[in-house]
Residue frames as qw, qx, qy, qz and C-alpha x, y, z in Angstrom:
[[0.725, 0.216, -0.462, -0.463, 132.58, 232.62, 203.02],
 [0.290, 0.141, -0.931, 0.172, 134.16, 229.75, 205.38],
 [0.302, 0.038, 0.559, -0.771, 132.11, 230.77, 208.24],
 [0.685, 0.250, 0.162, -0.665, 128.98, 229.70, 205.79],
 [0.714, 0.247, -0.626, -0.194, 130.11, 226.80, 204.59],
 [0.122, 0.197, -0.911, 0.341, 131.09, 225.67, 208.14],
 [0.537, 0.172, 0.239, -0.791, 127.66, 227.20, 209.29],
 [0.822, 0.188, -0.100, -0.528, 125.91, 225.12, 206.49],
 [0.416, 0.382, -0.819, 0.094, 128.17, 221.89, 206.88],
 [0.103, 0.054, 0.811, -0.574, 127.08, 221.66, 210.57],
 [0.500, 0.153, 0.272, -0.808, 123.56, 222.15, 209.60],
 [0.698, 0.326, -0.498, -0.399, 123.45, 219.94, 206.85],
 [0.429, 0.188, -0.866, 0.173, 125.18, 216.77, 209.38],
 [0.201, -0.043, 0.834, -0.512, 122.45, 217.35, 211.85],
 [0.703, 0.288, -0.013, -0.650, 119.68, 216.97, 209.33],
 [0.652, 0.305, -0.668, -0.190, 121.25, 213.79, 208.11],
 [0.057, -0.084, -0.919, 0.382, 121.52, 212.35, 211.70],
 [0.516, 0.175, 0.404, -0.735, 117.41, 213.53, 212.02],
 [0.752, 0.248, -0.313, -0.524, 116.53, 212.02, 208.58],
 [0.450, 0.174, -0.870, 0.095, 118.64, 208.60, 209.75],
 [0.243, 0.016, 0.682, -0.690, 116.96, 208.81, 213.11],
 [0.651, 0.339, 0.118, -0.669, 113.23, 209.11, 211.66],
 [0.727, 0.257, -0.571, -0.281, 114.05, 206.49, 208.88],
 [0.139, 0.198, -0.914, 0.325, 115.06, 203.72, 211.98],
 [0.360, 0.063, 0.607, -0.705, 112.30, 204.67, 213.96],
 [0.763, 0.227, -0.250, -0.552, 110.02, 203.69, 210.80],
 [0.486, 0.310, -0.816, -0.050, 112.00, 200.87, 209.98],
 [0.030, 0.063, 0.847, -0.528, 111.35, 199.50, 213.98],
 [0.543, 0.125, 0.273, -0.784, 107.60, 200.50, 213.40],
 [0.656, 0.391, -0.512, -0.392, 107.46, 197.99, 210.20],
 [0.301, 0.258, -0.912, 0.108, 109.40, 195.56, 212.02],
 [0.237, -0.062, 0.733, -0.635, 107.30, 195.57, 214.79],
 [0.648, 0.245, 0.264, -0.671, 104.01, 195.19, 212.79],
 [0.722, 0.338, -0.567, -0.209, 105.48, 192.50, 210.46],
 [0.254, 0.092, -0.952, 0.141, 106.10, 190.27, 213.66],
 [0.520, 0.084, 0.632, -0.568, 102.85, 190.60, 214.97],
 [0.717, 0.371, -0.226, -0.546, 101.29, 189.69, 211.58],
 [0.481, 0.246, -0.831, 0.131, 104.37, 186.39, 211.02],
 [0.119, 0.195, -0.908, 0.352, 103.02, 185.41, 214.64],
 [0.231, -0.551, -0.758, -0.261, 99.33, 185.54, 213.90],
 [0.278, -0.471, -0.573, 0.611, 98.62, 188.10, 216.36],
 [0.271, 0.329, 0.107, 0.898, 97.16, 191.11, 214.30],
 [0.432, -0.773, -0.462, -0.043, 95.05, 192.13, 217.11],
 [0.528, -0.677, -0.048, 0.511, 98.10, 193.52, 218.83],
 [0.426, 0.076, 0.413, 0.801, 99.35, 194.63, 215.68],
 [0.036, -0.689, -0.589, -0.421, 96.36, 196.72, 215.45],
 [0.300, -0.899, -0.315, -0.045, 97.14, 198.51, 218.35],
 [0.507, -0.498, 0.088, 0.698, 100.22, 198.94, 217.84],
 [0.129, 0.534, 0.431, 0.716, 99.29, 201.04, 214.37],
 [0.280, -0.824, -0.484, -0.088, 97.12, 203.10, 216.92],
 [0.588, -0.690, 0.019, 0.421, 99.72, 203.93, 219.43],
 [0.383, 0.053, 0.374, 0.843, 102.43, 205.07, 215.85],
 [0.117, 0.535, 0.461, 0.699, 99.27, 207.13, 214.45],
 [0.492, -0.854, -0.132, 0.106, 98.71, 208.81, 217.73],
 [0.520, -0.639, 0.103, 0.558, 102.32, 209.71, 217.51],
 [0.402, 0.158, 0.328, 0.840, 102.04, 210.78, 214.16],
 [0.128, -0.878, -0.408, -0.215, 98.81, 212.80, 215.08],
 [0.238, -0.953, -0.130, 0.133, 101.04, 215.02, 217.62],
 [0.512, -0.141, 0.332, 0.780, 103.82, 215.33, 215.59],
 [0.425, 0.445, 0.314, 0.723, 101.71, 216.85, 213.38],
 [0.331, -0.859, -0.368, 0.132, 100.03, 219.20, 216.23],
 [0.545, -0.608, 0.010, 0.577, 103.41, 220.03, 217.12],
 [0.341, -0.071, 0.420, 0.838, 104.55, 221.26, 213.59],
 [0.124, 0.612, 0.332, 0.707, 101.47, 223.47, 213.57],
 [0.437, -0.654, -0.297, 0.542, 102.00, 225.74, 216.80],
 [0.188, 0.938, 0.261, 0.130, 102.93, 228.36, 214.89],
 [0.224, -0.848, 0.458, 0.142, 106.51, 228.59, 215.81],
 [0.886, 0.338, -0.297, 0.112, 108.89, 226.98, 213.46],
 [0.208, -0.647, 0.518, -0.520, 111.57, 227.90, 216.11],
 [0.494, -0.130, 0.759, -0.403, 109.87, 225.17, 218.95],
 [0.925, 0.192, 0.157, -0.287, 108.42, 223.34, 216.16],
 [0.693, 0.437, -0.513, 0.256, 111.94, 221.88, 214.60],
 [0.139, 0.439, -0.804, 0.377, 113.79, 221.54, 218.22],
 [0.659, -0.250, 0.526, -0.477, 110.92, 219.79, 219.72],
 [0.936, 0.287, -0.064, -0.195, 110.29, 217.43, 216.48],
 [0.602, 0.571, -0.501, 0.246, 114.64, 217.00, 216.37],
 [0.388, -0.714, 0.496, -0.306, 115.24, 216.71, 220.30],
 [0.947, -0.169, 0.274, -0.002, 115.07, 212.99, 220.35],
 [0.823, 0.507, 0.087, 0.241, 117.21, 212.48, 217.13],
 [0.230, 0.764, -0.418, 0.434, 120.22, 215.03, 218.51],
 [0.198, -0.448, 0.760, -0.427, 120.48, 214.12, 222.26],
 [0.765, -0.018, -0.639, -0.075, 120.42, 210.63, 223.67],
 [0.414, 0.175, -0.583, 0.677, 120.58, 211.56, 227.21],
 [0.420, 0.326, 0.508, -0.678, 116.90, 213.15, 227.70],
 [0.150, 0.276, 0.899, 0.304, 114.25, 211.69, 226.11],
 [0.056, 0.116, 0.118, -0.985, 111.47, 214.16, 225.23],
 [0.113, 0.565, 0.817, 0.012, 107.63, 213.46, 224.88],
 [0.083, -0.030, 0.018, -0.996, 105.69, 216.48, 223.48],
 [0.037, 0.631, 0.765, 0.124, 101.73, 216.50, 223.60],
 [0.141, -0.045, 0.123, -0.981, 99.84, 219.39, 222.45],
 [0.193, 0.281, 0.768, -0.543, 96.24, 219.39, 224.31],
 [0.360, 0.852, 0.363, -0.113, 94.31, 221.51, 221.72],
 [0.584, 0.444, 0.204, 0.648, 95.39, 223.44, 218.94],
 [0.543, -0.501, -0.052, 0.672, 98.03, 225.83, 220.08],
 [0.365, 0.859, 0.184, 0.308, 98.58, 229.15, 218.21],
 [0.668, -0.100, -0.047, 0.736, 102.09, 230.61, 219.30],
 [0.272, 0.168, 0.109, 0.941, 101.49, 233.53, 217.77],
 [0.415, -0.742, -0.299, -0.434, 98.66, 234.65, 219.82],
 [0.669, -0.452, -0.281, 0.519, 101.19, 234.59, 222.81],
 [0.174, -0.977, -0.086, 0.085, 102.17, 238.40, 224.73],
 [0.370, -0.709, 0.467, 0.377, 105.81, 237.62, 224.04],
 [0.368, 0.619, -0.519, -0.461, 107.84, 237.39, 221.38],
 [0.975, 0.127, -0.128, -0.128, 108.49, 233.99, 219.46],
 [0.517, 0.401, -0.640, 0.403, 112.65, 234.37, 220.14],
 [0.335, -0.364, 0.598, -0.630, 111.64, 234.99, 224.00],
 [0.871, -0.160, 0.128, -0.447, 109.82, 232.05, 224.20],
 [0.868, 0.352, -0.351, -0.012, 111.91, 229.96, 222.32],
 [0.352, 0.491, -0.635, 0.482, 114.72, 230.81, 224.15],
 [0.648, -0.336, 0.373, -0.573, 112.68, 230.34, 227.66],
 [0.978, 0.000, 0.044, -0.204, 111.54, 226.67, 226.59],
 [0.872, 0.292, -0.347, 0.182, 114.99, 225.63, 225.19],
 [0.303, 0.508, -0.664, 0.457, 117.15, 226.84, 227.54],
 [0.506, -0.426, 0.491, -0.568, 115.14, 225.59, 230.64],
 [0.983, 0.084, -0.028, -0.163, 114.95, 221.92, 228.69],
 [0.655, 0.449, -0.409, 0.450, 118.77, 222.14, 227.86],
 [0.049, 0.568, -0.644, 0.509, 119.41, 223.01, 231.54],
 [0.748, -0.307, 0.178, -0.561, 117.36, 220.27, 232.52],
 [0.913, 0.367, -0.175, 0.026, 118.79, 217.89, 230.35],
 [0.328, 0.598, -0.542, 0.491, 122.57, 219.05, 232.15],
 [0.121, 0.398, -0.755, 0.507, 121.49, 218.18, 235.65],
 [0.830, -0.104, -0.230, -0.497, 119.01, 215.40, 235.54],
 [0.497, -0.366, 0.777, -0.126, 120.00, 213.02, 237.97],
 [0.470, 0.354, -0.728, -0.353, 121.28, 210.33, 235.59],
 [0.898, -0.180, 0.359, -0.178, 120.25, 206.44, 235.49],
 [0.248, -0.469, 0.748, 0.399, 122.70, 204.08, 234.41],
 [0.460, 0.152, 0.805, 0.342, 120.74, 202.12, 232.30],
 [0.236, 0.628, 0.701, 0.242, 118.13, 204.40, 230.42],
 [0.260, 0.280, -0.093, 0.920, 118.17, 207.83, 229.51],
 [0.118, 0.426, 0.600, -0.667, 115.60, 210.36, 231.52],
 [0.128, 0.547, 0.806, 0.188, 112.28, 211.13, 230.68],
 [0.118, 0.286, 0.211, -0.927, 110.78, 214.71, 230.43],
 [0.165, 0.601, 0.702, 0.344, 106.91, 215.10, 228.88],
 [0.154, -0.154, 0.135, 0.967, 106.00, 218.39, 227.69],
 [0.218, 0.624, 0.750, 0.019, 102.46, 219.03, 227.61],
 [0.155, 0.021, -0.094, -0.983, 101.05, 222.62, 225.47],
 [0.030, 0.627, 0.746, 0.224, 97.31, 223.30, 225.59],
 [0.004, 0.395, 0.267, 0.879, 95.18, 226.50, 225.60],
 [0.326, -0.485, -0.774, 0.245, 93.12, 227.76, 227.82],
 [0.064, -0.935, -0.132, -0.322, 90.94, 231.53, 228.87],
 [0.403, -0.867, 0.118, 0.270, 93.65, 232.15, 231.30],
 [0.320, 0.787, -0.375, -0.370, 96.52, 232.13, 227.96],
 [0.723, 0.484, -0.491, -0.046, 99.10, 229.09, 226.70],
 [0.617, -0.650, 0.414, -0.157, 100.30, 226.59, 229.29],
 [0.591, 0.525, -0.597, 0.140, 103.65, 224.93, 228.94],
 [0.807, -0.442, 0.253, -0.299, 103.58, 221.88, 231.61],
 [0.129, 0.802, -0.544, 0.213, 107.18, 220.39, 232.45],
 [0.668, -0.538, 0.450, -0.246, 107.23, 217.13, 234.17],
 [0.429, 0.432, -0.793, 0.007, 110.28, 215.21, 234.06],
 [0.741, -0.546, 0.090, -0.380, 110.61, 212.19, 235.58],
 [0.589, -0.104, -0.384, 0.703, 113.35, 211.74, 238.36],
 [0.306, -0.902, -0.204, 0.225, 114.67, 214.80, 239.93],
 [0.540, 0.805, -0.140, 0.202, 117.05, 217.13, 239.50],
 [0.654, -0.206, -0.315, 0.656, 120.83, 217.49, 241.10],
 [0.388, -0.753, -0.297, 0.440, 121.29, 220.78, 243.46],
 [0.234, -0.223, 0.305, 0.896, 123.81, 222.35, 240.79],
 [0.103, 0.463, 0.731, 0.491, 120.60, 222.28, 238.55],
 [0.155, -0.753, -0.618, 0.163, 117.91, 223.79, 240.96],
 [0.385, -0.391, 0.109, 0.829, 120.02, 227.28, 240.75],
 [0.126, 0.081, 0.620, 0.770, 120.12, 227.33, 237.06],
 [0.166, -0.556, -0.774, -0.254, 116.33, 226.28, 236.58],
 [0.351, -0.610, -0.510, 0.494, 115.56, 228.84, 239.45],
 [0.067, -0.532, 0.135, 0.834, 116.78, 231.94, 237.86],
 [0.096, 0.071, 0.747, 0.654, 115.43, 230.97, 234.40],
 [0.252, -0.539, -0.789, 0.155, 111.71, 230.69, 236.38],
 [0.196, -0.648, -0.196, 0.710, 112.38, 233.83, 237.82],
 [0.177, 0.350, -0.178, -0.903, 112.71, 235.58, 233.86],
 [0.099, -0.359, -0.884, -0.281, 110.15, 233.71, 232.77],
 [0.234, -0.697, -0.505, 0.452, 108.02, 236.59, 235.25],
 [0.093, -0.630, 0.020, 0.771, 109.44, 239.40, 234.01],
 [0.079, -0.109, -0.663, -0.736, 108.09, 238.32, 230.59],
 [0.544, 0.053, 0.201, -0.813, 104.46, 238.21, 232.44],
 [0.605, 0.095, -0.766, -0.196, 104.73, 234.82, 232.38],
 [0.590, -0.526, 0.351, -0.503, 102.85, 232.94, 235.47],
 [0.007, -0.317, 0.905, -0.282, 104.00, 230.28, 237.48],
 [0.744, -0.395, -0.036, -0.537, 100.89, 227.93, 238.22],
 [0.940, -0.336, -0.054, 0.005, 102.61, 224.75, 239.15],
 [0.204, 0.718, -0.613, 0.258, 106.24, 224.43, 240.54],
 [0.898, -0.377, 0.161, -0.158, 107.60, 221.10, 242.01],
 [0.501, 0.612, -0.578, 0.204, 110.95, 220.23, 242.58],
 [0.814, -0.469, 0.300, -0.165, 111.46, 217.11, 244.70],
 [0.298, -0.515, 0.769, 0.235, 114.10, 214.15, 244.68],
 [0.445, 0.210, 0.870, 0.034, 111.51, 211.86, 243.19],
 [0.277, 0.715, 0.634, -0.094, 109.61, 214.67, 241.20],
 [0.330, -0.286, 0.171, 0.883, 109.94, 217.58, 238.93],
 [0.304, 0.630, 0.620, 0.354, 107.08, 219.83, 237.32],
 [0.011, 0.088, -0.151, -0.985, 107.23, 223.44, 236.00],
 [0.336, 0.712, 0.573, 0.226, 103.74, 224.37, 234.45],
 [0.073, -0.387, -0.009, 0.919, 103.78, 228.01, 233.09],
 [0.315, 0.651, 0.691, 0.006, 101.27, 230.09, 231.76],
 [0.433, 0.056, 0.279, 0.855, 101.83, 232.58, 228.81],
 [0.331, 0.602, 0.449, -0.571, 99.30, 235.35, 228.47],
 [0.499, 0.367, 0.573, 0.536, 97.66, 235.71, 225.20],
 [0.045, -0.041, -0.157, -0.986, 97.25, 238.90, 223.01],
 [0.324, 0.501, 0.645, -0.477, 93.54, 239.87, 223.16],
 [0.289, 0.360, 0.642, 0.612, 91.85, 239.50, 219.78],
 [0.178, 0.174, -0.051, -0.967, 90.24, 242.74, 218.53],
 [0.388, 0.451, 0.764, -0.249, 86.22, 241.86, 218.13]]
């Protein structure tokens, strides 16, 4: 019985740091459009509304992929870590569950190759790094397109290397792979089940 109360203790304190997170981030949207309005400017204030409802448009993309799994750790990454910043865009409406692998094999694929990215991102001192995460669809199956930006450190390239490598033996394909000092993109491409006609 502890074990589930500790279990639901910890869950319950990182929802409250996601709902405090999300309530700021409003709060800064509000602020931001109540000084363009106080400074006469509601031209800019107009686009910023654009640029929030564009990020609430692929929030909501993201929370229909069909995986509640990669839909709660992408929508919560920002709000837990403060060390990688995460951008998701989905291109066209994703379906998860039309992917050849499972939903725990993916999950675990995407998070653990963000969470080792996030360990040996060559740090800046003032700002955290940047990864954008692009999903779209496409006849050749689900592409999941990686591109941080910096590079990684040498302990990383290992890690990230062997993760790549079972990412294959799920019949996942490599299409893009770049790993410079200045540059970093994965793309991978999931195959989809074929729909019965």
């Amino acid at each position: 019985m502890r074990d589930e109360q500790k279990l639901f203790k910890q869950q319950t304190d990182q929802l409250l740091k996601v709902l405090n997170q999300q309530r700021h981030d409003w709060l800064n949207h509000f602020q931001v459009l109540l000084g363009y309005l106080r400074l006469g400017r509601p031209e800019q204030g107009v686009e910023y509304l654009q640029r929030v409802t564009e990020l609430t448009y692929q929030e909501s993309m993201i929370a229909r992929i069909n995986s509640s799994l990669l839909s709660v750790f992408f929508l919560t990454f920002n709000a837990l870590h403060t060390d990688l910043l995460l951008e998701v865009e989905i291109g066209n409406q994703v379906d998860l569950t039309e992917a050849a692998v499972t939903e725990t094999e993916l999950f675990r694929f995407v998070t653990d190759l963000i969470l080792s990215v996030k360990e040996h991102v060559n740090r800046h001192e003032y700002e955290p790094a940047s990864m954008l995460v692009s999903l779209f669809a496409d006849e050749r199956g689900i592409h999941f397109r990686f591109d941080l930006a910096g590079g990684l450190r040498a302990s990383g390239l290992e890690e990230v290397e062997k993760l790549v490598h079972s990412s294959k033996q799920h019949a996942m394909d490599v299409a893009e792979w770049i790993h410079t000092n200045e540059e970093w993109v994965l793309e991978v491409v999931v195959p989809v089940v074929e729909r019965k006609r």
